[in-house]
C-alpha positions in Angstrom: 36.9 17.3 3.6 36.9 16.9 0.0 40.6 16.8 -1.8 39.6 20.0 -4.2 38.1 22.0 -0.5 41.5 21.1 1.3 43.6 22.3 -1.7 41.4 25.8 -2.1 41.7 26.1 1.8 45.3 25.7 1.7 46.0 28.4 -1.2 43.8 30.8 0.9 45.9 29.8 3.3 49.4 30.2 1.7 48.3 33.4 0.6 47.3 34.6 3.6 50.8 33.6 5.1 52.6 35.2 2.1 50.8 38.7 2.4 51.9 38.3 6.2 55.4 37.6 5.8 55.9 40.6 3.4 54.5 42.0 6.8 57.1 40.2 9.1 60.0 41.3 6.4 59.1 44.6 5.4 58.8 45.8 9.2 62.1 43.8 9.6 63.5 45.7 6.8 62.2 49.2 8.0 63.3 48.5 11.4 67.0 47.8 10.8 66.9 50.9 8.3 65.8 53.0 11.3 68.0 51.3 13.8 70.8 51.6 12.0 70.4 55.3 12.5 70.5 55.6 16.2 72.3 51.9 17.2 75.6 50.3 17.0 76.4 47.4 14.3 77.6 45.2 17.3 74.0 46.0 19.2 72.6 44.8 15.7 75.0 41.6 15.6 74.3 40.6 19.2 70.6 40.7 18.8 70.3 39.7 15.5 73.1 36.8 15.4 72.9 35.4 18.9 70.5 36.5 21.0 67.5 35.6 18.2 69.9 32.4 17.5 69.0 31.6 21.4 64.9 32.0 20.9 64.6 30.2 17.2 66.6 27.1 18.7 64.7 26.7 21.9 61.4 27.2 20.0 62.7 25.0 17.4 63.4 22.0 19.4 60.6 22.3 21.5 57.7 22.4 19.0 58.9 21.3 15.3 58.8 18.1 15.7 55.6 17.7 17.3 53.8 20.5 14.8 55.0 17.8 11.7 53.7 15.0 13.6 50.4 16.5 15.0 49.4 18.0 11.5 49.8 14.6 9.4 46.7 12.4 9.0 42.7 13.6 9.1 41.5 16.3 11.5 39.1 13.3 12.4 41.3 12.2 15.4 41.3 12.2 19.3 42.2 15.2 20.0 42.4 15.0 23.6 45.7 13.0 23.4 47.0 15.2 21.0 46.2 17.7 22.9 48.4 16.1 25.8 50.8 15.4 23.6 51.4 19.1 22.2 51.5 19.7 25.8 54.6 18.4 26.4 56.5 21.2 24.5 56.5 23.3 27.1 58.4 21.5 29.6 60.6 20.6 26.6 61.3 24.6 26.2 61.9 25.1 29.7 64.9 22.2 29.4 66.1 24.1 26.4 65.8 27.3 27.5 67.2 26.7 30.7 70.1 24.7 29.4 70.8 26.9 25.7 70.6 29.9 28.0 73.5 28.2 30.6 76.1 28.2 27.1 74.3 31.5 26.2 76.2 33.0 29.3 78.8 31.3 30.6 80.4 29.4 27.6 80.1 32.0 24.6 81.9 35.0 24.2 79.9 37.9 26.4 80.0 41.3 24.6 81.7 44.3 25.3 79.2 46.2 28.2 80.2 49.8 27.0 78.9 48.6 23.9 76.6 46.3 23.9 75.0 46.6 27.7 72.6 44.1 29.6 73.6 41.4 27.8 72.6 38.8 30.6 69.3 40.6 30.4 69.0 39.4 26.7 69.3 36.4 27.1 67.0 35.5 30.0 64.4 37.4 28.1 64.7 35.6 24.7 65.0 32.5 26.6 61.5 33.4 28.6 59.5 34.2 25.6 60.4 31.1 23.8 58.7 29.2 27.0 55.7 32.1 26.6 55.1 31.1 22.9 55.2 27.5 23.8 51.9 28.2 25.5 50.1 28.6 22.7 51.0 25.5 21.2 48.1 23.7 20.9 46.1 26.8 20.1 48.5 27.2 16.9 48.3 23.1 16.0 44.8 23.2 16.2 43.8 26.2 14.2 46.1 25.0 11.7 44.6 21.7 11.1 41.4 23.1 10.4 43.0 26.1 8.3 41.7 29.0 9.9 43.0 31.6 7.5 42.6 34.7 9.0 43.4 33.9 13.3 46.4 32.9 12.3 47.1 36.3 9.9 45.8 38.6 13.0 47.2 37.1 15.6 50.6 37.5 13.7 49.9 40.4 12.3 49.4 42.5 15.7 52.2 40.7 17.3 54.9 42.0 15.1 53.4 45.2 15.0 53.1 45.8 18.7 57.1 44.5 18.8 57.9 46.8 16.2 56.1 50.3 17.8 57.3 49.5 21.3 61.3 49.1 19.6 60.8 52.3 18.0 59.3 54.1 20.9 62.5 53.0 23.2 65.3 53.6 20.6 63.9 57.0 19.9 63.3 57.3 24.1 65.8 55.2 25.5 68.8 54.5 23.1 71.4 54.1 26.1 69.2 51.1 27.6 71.0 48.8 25.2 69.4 45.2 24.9 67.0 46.2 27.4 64.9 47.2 24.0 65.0 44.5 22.5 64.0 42.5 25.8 60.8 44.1 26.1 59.4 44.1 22.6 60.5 40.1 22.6 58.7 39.5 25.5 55.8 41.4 24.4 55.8 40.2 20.8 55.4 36.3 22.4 52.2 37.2 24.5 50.4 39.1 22.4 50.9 36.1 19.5 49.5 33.7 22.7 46.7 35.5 23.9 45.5 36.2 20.6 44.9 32.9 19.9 43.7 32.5 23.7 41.0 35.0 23.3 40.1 34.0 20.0 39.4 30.1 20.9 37.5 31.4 24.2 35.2 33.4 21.9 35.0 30.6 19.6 34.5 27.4 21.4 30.9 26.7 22.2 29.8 29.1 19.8 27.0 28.6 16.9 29.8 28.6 14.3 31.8 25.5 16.1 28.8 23.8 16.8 27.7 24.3 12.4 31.4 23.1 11.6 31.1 20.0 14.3 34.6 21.2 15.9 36.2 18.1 18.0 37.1 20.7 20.8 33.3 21.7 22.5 34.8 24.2 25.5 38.3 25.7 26.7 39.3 23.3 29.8 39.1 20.5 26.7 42.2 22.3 25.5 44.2 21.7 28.7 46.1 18.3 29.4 43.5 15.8 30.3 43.5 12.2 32.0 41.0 9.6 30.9 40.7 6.2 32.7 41.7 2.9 31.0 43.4 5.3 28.1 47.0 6.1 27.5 48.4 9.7 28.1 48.7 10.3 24.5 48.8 9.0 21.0 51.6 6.5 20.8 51.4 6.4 17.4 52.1 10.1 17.4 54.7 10.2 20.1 56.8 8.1 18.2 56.5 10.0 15.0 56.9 12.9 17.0 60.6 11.0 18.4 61.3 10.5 14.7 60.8 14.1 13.9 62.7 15.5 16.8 66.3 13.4 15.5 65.6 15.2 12.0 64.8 18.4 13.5 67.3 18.9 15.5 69.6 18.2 12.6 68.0 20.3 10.4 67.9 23.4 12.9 71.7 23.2 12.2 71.4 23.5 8.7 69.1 26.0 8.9 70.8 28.1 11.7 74.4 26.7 10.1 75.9 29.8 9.3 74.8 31.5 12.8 75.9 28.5 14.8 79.4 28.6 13.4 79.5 32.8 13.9 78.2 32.3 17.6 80.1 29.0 19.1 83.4 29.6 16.4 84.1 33.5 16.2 85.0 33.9 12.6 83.5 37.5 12.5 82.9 39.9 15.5 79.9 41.2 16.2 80.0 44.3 13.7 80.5 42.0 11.1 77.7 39.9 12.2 74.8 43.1 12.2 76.0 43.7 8.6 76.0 40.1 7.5 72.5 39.8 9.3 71.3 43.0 7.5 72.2 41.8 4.1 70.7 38.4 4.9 67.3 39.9 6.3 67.5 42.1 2.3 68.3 39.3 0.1 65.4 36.9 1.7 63.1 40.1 2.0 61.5 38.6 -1.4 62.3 35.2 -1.2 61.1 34.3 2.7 57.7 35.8 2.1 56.3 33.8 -1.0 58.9 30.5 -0.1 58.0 29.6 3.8 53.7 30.2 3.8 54.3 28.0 0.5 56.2 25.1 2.6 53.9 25.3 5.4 50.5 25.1 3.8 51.4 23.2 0.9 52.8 20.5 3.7 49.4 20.4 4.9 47.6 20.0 1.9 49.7 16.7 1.0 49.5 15.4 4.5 45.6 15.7 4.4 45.2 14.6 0.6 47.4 11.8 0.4 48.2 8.9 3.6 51.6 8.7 4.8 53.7 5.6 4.0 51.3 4.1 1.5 52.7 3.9 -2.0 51.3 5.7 -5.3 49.0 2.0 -6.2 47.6 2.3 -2.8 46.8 5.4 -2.5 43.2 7.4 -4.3 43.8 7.8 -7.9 41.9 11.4 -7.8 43.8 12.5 -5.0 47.2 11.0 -6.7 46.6 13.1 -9.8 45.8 16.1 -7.9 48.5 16.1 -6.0 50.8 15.1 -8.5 49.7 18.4 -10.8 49.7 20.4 -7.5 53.3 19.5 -7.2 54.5 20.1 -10.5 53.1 23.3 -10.6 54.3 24.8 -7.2 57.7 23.5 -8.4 57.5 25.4 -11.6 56.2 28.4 -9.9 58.7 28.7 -7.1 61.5 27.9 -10.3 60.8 30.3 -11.9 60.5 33.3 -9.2 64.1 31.9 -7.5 65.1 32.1 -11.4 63.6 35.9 -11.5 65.4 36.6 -7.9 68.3 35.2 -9.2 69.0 37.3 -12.4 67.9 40.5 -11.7 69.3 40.0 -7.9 72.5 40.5 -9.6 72.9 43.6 -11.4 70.9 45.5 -8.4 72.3 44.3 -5.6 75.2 47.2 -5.0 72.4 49.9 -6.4 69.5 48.2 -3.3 72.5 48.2 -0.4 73.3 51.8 -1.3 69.9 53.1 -1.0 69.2 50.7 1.8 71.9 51.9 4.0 74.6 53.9 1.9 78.5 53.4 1.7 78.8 51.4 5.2 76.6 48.8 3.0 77.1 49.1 -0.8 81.1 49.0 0.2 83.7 46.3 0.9 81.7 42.7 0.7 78.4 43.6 0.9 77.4 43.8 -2.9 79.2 40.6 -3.7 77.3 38.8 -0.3 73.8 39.5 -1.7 74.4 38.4 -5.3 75.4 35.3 -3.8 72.4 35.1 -1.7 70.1 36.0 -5.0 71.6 32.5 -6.3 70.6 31.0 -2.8 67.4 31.6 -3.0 66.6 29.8 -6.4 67.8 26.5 -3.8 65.8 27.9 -1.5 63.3 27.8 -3.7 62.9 24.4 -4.9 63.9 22.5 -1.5 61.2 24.6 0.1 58.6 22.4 -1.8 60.8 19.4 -2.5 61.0 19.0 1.0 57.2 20.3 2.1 55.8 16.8 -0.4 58.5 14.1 1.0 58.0 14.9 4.6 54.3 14.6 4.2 54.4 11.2 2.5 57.9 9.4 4.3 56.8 6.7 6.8 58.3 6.3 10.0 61.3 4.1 8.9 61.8 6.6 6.2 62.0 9.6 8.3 64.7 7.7 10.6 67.0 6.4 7.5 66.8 10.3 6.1 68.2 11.4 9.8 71.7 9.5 9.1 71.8 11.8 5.9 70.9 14.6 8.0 73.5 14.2 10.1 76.5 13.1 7.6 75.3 16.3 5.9 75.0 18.2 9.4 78.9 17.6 10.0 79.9 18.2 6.5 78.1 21.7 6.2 79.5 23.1 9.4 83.3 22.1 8.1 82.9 23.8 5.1 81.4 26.7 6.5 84.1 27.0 8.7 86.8 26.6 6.5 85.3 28.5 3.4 84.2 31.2 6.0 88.0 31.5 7.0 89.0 31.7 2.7 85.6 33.6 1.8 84.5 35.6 5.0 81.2 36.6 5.3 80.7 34.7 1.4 81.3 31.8 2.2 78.2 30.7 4.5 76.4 31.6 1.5 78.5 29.0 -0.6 78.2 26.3 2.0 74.4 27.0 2.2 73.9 26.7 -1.4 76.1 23.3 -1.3 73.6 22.2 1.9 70.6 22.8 -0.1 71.9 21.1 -3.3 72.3 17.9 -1.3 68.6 18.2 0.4 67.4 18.8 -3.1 69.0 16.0 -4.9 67.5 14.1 -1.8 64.0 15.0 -1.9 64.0 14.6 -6.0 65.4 11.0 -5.8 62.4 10.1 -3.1 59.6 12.3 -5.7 61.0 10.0 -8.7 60.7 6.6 -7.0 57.3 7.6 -5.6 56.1 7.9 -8.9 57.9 6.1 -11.1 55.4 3.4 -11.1 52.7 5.6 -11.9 51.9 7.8 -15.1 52.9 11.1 -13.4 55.9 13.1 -13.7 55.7 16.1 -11.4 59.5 16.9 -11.5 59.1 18.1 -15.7 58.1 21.4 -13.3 61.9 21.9 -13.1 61.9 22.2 -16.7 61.2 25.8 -17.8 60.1 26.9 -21.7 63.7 26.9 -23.6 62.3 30.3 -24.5 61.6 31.8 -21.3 65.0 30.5 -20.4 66.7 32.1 -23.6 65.0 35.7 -22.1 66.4 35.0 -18.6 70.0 34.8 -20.4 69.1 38.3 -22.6 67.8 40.0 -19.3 71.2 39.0 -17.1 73.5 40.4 -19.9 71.4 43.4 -20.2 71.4 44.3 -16.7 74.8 43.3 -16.1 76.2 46.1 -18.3 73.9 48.3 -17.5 75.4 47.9 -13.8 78.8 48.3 -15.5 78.1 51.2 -17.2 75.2 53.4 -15.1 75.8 52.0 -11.5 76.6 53.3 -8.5 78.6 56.4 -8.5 77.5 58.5 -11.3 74.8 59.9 -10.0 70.7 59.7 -9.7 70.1 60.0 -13.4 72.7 57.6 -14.4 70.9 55.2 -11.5 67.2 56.2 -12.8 68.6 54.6 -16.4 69.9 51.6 -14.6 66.8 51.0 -13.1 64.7 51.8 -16.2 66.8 48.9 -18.2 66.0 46.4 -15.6 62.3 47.7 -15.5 62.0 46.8 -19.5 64.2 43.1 -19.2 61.9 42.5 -16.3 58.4 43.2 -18.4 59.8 41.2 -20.9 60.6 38.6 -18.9 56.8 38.1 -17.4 55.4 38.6 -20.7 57.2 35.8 -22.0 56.4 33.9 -18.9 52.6 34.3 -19.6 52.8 33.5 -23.5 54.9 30.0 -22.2 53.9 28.9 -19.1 50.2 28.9 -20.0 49.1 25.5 -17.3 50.9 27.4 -14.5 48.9 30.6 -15.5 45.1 28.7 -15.8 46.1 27.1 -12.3 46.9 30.2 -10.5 43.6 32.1 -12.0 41.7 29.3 -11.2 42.6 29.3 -7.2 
């Protein structure tokens, strides 16, 4: 597939995903809104915090590595030992489910029943859907590779929804069932996202379509594990990638899941605290999450397809080095400058969005002063999410396993100072620590960018260097809305809050205006795809 097809495929593709994560958050949003209204905090916390900490880590550990090892290189491939190889997470869930959901019970602190009931109910349920998603595995790999756009958004798309009617249905119904709930719409949620993409490949394989677009897979048994004589199991080549990804997964689920890890395994808030710290965190990344993740994913695949892993700049296509080169400086400026937008305006409105959200129990106390910190999050967010998404697709093997001793020295050093700025900060400071995690990944991933291209022509990192003007309005806007927050928000009234809004409304036009007079390259590109 030509370099310009893969790169229009995989902005179809990271639109797609960005249309269905404002899906995935906005339901989120909704749901805790309604929730809120007929369940406890601590229910919230415990489902939330640690029984959703349970299902992302087993799913995690089974399947991330293999997904980053499966998806690098040409579709052109044997498939059958990849295949076998993808395979394999499933056992790997069952030992992490089995084993995660042994702590889960008997070595973490079990809730209150009176309050939060079935709690060893939870936890087998999580733990079972993880192993039910797992199933659909090789489904998920495979339509991925070959960038089918829409299976992916429909197959997503009606599991959340389904989750989301059936929790509404039973907390209206049922409120006294407790976790029970949230066991069945889990569990449903995994096997509708599985036979989705079951149904769609039985419909698909063997078809005129497949057979027009040469698909490698010609019939469903093909995507089963398979034996063939005087051939290995699977790719070698692949399993030990996949090895290499596992150490650096595992380490990065910590950073990712930092913040819950030390609130689950240390106690430095009870469960209350943890549904409002969870609430906040779902409404500060309600934005950011949506435009940020489909960007990492896709974008991943696009540099793993156009450019070859552990080849240097001189070796690699000149075309496909200067495409991927402007690609890259562009995605970095546009995710700049949105985590810059987040970041400003995310200030002055963050008391004024938590007291519409969910009223006093929200806009008081530390939940203002939690999301502005997380609007400054997510400008990390921002840039590591494509930092990150080019040097995975390009570090070799040896690479990959010298960045896992940074993973882990920065592992260790981001769960100490959560802890210990959790204990001086609360709830604030695993937003500080993250930020301080991410700077370090950054400052990584920007040392590798410059010494892969230092011997070529290209500078894709000037797209972390926005117009001194644009910057100067981003400066204007922040003290504008800052008083206004001073002066008009939260307790005078709706008119007073109308005016509020009304001043942000005008900084914010004025800020995309000037954006589109100054950032004229990043304007053509995004018209143009």
């Amino acid at each position: 597939m030509a370099s310009q097809d893969v790169l229009s495929q995989t902005t179809r593709l990271a639109s797609s995903s960005a249309l269905l994560q404002v899906l995935f958050r906005v339901v989120t949003f909704g749901l805790n809104a309604f929730t809120l209204r007929y369940l406890s905090r601590e229910l919230i916390g415990v489902v939330n915090v640690r029984l959703t900490l349970l299902y992302s880590t087993v799913v995690f550990l089974a399947r991330e590595a293999f997904r980053r090892a499966c998806l690098s290189g040409s579709t052109k491939r044997n498939w059958t030992k990849t295949i076998n190889l993808l395979w394999l997470t499933v056992p790997f869930g069952v030992f992490w489910s089995v084993f995660l959901g042994l702590v889960w019970l008997h070595l973490l602190e079990v809730p209150d029943p009176s309050v939060v009931p079935h709690y060893q109910a939870g936890v087998v349920a999580f733990g079972l859907s993880a192993i039910i998603e797992l199933l659909g595995e090789p489904f998920w790999v495979l339509a991925q590779a070959h960038l089918f756009v829409r299976l992916k958004v429909i197959a997503e798309s009606l599991s959340v929804v389904s989750k989301c009617i059936l929790t509404v249905i039973l907390v209206v119904l049922y409120p006294h069932w407790g976790l029970y709930i949230f066991s069945f719409a889990q569990l449903l949620y995994a096997s509708v996202l599985v036979m989705c993409y079951v149904i769609y490949f039985g419909m698909f394989l063997g078809s005129p379509e497949a057979t027009k677009k040469s698909f490698p897979v010609a019939r469903m048994k093909a995507l089963l594990p398979n034996f063939v004589e005087d051939e290995t199991f699977v790719n070698w080549k692949e399993a030990r990638l996949t090895w290499s990804f596992f150490k650096q997964s595992f380490l990065k689920q910590i950073l990712t899941e930092g913040e819950r890890y030390v609130m689950t395994f240390l106690n430095v808030l009870n469960f209350g605290d943890q549904g409002v710290y969870d609430i906040v965190n779902n409404l500060g990344s309600l934005v950011a999450r949506f435009i940020f993740l489909p960007i990492e994913e896709s974008f991943y695949v696009f540099f793993a397809k156009v450019l070859e892993r552990g080849k240097n700049v001189k070796d690699q296509k000149q075309d496909d080095i200067a495409m991927a080169a402007n690609v890259l400086e562009l995605l970095l400026k546009l995710v700049l400058l949105i985590g810059l937008t987040i970041t400003v305006f995310g200030y002055a409105y963050s008391q004024l969005a938590l007291d519409i959200y969910g009223g006093s129990m929200l806009s008081s106390g530390t939940g203002p002063d939690l999301l502005r910190c997380y609007s400054l999050y997510v400008l990390f967010l921002a840039i590591n999410g494509v930092t990150e998404c080019f040097t995975f697709a390009l570090m070799c093997k040896e690479d990959v396993d010298r960045y896992n001793f940074v993973m882990l020295a920065l592992s260790f050093t981001f769960l100490c100072i959560s802890y210990f700025l959790t204990y001086w900060h609360g709830s604030i400071g695993f937003i500080l620590a993250n930020c301080f995690n991410m700077g370090i990944r950054i400052a990584h991933s920007i040392h590798y960018i410059y010494d892969y291209f230092k011997e070529s022509t290209y500078r894709p990192l000037t797209g972390l260097l926005p117009s001194p003007f644009l910057v100067l309005v981003y400066i204007i806007s922040g003290v504008i809305t800052g008083f206004s927050e001073v002066v008009f928000c939260c307790s005078k009234g709706w008119m007073a809050r109308l005016i509020h809004i009304g001043m942000g409304a005008l900084c914010f036009a004025a800020t995309i205006i000037t954006m589109y007079c100054t950032e004229t390259k990043l304007i053509h590109f995004a018209r143009s795809q």
